[in-house]
N, CA, C and O atoms as a GROMACS GRO file, in nm:
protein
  312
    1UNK      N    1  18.333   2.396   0.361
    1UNK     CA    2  18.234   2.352   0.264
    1UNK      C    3  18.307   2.302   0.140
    1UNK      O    4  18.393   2.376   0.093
    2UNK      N    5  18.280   2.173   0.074
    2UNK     CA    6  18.364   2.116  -0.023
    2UNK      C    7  18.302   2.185  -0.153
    2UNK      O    8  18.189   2.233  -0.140
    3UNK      N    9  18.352   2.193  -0.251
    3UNK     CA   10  18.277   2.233  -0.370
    3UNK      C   11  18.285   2.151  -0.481
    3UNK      O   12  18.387   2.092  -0.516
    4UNK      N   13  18.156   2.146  -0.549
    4UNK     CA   14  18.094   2.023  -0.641
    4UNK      C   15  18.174   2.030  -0.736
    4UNK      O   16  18.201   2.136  -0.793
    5UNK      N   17  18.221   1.924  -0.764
    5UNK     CA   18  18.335   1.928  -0.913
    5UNK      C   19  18.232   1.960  -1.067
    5UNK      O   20  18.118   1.916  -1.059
    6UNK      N   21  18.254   2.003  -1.143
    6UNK     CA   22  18.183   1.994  -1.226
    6UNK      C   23  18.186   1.892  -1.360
    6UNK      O   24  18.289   1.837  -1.401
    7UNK      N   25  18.088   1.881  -1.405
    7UNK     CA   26  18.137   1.771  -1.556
    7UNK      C   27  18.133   1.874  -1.697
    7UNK      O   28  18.068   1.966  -1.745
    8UNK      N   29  18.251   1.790  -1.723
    8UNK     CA   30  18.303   1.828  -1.866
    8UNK      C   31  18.311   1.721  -1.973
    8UNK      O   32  18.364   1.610  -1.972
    9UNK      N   33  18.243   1.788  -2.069
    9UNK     CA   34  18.189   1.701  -2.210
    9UNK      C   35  18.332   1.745  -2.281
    9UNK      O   36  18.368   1.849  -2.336
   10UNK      N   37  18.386   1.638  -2.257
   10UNK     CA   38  18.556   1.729  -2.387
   10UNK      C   39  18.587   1.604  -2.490
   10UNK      O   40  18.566   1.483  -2.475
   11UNK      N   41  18.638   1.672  -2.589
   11UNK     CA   42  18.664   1.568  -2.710
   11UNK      C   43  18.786   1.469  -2.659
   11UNK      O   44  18.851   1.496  -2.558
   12UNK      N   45  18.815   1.334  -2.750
   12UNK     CA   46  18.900   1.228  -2.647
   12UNK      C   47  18.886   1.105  -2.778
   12UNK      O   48  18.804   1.016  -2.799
   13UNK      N   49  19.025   1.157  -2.861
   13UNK     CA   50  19.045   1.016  -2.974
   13UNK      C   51  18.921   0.996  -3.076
   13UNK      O   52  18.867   0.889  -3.101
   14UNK      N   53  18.881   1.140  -3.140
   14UNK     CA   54  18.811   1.100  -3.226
   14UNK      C   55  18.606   1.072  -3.112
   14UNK      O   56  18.492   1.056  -3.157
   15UNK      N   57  18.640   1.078  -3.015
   15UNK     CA   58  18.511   1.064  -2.947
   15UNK      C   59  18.481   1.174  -2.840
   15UNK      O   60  18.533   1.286  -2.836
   16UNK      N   61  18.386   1.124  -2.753
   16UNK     CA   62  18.357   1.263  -2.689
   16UNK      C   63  18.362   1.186  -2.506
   16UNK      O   64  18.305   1.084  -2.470
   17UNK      N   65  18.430   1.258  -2.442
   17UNK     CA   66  18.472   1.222  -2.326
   17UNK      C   67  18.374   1.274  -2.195
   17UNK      O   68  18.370   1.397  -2.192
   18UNK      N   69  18.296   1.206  -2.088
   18UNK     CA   70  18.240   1.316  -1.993
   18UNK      C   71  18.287   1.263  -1.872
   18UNK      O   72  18.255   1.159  -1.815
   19UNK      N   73  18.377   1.360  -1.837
   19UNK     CA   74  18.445   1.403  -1.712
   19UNK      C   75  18.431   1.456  -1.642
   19UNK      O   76  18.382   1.567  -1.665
   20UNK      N   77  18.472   1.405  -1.454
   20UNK     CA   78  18.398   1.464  -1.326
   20UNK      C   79  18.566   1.543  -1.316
   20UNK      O   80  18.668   1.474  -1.312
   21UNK      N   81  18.568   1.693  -1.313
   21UNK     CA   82  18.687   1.770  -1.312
   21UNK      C   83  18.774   1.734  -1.158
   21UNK      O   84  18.732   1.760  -1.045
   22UNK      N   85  18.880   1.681  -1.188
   22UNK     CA   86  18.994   1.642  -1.155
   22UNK      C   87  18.998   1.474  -1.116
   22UNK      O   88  19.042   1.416  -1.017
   23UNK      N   89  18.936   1.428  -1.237
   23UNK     CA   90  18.933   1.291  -1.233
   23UNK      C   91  18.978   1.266  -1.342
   23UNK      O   92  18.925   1.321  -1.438
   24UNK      N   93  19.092   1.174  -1.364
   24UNK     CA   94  19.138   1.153  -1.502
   24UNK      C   95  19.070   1.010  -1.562
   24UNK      O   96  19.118   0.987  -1.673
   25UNK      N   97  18.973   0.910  -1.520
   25UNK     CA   98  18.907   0.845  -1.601
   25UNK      C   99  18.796   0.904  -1.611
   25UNK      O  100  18.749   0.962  -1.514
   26UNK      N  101  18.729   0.900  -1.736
   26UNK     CA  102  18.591   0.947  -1.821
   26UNK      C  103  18.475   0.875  -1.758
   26UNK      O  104  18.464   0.753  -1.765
   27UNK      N  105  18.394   0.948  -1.699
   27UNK     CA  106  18.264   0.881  -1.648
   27UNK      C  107  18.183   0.763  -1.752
   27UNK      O  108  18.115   0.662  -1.737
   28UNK      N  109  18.237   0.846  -1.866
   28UNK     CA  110  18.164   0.714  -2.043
   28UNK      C  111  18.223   0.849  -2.136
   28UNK      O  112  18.240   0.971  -2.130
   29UNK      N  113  18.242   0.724  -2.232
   29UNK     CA  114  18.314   0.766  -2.341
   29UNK      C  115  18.186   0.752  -2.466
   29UNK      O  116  18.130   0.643  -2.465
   30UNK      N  117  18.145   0.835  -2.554
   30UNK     CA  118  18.044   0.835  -2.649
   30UNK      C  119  18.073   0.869  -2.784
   30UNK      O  120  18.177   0.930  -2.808
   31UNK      N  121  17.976   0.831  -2.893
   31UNK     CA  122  18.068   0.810  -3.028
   31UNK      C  123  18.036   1.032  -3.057
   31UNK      O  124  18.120   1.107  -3.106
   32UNK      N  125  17.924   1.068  -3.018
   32UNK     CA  126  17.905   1.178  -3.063
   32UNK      C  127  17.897   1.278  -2.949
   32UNK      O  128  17.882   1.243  -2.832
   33UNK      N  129  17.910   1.415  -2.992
   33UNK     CA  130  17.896   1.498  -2.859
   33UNK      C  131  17.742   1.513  -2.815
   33UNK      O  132  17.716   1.515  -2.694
   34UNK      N  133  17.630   1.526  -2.920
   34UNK     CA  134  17.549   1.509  -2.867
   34UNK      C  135  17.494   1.450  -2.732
   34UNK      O  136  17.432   1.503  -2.639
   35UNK      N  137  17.559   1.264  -2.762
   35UNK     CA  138  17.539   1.144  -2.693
   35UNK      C  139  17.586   1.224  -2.564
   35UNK      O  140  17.486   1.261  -2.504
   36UNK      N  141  17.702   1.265  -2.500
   36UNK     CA  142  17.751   1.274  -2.426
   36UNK      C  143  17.769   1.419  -2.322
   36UNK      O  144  17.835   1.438  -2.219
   37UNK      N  145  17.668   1.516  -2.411
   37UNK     CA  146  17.568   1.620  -2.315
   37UNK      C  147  17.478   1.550  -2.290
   37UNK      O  148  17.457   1.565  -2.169
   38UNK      N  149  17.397   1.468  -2.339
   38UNK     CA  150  17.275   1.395  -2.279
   38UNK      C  151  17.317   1.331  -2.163
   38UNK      O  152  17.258   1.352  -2.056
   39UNK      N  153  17.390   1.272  -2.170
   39UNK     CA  154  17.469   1.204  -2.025
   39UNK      C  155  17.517   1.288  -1.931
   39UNK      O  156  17.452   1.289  -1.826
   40UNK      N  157  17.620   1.365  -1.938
   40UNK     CA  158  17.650   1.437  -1.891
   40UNK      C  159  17.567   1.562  -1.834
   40UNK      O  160  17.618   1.634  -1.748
   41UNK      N  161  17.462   1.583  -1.876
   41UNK     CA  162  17.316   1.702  -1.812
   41UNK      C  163  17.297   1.625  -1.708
   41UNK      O  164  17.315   1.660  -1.592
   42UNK      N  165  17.244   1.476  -1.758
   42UNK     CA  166  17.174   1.408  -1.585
   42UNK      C  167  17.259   1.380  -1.517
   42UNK      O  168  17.226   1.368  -1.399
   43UNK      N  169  17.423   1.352  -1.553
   43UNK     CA  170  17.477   1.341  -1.446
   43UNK      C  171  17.475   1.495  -1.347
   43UNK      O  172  17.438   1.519  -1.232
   44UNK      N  173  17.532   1.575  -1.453
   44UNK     CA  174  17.515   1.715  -1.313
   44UNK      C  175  17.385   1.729  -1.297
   44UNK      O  176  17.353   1.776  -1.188
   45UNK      N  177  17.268   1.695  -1.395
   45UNK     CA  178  17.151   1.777  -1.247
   45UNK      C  179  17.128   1.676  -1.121
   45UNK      O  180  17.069   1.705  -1.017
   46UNK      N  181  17.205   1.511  -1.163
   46UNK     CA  182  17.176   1.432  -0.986
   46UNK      C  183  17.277   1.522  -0.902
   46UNK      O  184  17.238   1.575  -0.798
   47UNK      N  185  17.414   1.539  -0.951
   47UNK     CA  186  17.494   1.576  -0.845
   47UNK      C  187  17.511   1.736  -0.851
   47UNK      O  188  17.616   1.799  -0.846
   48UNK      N  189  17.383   1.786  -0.862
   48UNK     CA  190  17.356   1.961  -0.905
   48UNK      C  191  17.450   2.056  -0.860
   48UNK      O  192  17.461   2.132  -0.763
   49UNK      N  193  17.557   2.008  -1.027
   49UNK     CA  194  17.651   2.097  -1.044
   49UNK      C  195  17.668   2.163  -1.185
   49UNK      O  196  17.560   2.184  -1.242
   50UNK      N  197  17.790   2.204  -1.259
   50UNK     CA  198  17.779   2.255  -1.320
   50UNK      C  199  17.820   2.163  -1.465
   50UNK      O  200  17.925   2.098  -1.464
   51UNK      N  201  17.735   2.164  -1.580
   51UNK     CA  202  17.783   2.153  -1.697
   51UNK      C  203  17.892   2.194  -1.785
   51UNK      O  204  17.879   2.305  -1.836
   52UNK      N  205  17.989   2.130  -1.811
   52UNK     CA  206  18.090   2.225  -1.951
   52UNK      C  207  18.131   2.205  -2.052
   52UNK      O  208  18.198   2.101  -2.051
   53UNK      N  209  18.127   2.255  -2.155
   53UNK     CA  210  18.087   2.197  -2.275
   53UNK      C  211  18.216   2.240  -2.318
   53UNK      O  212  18.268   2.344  -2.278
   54UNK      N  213  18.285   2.134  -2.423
   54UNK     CA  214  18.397   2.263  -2.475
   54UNK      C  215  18.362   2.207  -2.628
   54UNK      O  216  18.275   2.126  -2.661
   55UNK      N  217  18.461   2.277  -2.710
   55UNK     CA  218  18.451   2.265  -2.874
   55UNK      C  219  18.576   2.157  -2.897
   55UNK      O  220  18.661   2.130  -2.812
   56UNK      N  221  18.565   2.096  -3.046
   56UNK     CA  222  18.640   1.985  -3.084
   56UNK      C  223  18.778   2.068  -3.071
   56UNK      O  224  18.879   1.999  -3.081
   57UNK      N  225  18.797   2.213  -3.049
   57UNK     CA  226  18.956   2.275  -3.010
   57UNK      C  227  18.964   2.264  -2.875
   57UNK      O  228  19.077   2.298  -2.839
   58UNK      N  229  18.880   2.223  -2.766
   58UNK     CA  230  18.886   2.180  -2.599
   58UNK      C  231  18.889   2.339  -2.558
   58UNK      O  232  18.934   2.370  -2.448
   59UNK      N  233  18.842   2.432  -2.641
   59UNK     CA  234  18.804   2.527  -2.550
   59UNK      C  235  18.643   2.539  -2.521
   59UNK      O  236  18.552   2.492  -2.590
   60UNK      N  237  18.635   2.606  -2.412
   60UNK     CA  238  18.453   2.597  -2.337
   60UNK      C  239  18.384   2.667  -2.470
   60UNK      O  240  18.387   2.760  -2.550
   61UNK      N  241  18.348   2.602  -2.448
   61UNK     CA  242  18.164   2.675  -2.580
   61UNK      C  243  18.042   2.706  -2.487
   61UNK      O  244  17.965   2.798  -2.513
   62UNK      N  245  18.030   2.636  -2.392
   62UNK     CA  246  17.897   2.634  -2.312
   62UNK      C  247  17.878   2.631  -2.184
   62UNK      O  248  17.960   2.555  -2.132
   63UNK      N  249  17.817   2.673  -2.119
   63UNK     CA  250  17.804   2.621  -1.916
   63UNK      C  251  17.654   2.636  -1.891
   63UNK      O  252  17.581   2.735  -1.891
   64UNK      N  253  17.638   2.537  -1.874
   64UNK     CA  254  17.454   2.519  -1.771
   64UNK      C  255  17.499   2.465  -1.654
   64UNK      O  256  17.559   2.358  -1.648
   65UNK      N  257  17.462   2.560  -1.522
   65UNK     CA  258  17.463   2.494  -1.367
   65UNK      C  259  17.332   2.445  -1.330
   65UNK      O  260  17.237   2.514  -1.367
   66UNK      N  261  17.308   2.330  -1.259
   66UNK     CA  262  17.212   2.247  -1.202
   66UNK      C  263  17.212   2.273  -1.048
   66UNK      O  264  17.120   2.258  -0.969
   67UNK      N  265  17.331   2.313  -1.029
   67UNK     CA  266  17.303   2.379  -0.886
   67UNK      C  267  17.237   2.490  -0.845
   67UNK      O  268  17.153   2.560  -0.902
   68UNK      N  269  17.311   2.499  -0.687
   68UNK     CA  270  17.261   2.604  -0.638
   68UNK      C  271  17.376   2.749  -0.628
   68UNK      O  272  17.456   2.786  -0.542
   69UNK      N  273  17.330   2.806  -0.770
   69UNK     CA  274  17.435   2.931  -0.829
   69UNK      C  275  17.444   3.044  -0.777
   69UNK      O  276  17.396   3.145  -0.827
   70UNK      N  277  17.502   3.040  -0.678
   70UNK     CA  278  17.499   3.208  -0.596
   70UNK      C  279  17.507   3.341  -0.744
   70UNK      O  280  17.506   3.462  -0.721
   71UNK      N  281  17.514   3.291  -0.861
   71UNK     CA  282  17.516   3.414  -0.973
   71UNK      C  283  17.452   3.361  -1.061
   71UNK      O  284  17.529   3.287  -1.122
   72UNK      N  285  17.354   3.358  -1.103
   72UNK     CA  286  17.234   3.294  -1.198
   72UNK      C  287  17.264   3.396  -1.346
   72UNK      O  288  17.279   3.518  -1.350
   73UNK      N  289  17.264   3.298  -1.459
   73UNK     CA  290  17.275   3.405  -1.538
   73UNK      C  291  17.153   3.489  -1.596
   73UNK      O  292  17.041   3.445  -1.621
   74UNK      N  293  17.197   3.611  -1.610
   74UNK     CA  294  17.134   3.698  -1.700
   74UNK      C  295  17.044   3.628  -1.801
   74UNK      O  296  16.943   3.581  -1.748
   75UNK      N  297  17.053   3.609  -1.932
   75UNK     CA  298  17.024   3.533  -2.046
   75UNK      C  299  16.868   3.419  -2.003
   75UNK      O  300  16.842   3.347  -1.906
   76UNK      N  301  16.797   3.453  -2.130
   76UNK     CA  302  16.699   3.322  -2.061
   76UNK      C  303  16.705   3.201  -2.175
   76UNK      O  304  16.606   3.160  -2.235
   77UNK      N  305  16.803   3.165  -2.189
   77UNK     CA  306  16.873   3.042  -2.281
   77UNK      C  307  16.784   2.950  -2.249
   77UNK      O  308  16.719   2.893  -2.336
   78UNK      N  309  16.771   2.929  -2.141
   78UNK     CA  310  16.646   2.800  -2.056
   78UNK      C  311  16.520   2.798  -2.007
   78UNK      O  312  16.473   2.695  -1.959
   0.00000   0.00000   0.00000
């Protein structure tokens, strides 16, 4: 069984980068991070996987999965 790469919203030259993980070109490059969770949500809920958000230091701040999460979280954030 292959497993769904996930996208990552990471900072990239002053902009905000959304990346399919272990792909080194940026699915789109956006002026704000906002712009580029908005993009990056519909891309993972078509290919229902996981969201990752990191902070302007490129560490994770956030994760929403669109899949199907054998561990659902706790929290009702959503």
């Amino acid at each position: 069984m292959s497993r769904k790469k996930s996208i990552h919203i990471v900072p990239s030259s002053g902009k905000w980068a959304v990346k399919e993980a272990g792909k080194a070109n940026p699915l789109r490059v956006a002026k704000t991070q906002k712009e580029a969770i908005s993009y990056g949500r519909e891309v993972a809920k078509q290919k229902k996987t996981e969201l990752v958000i990191h902070g302007r230091d490129g560490k994770i701040r956030d994760k929403d999965s669109y899949g199907n999460d054998p561990f659902p979280p706790r929290d009702k954030k959503h």
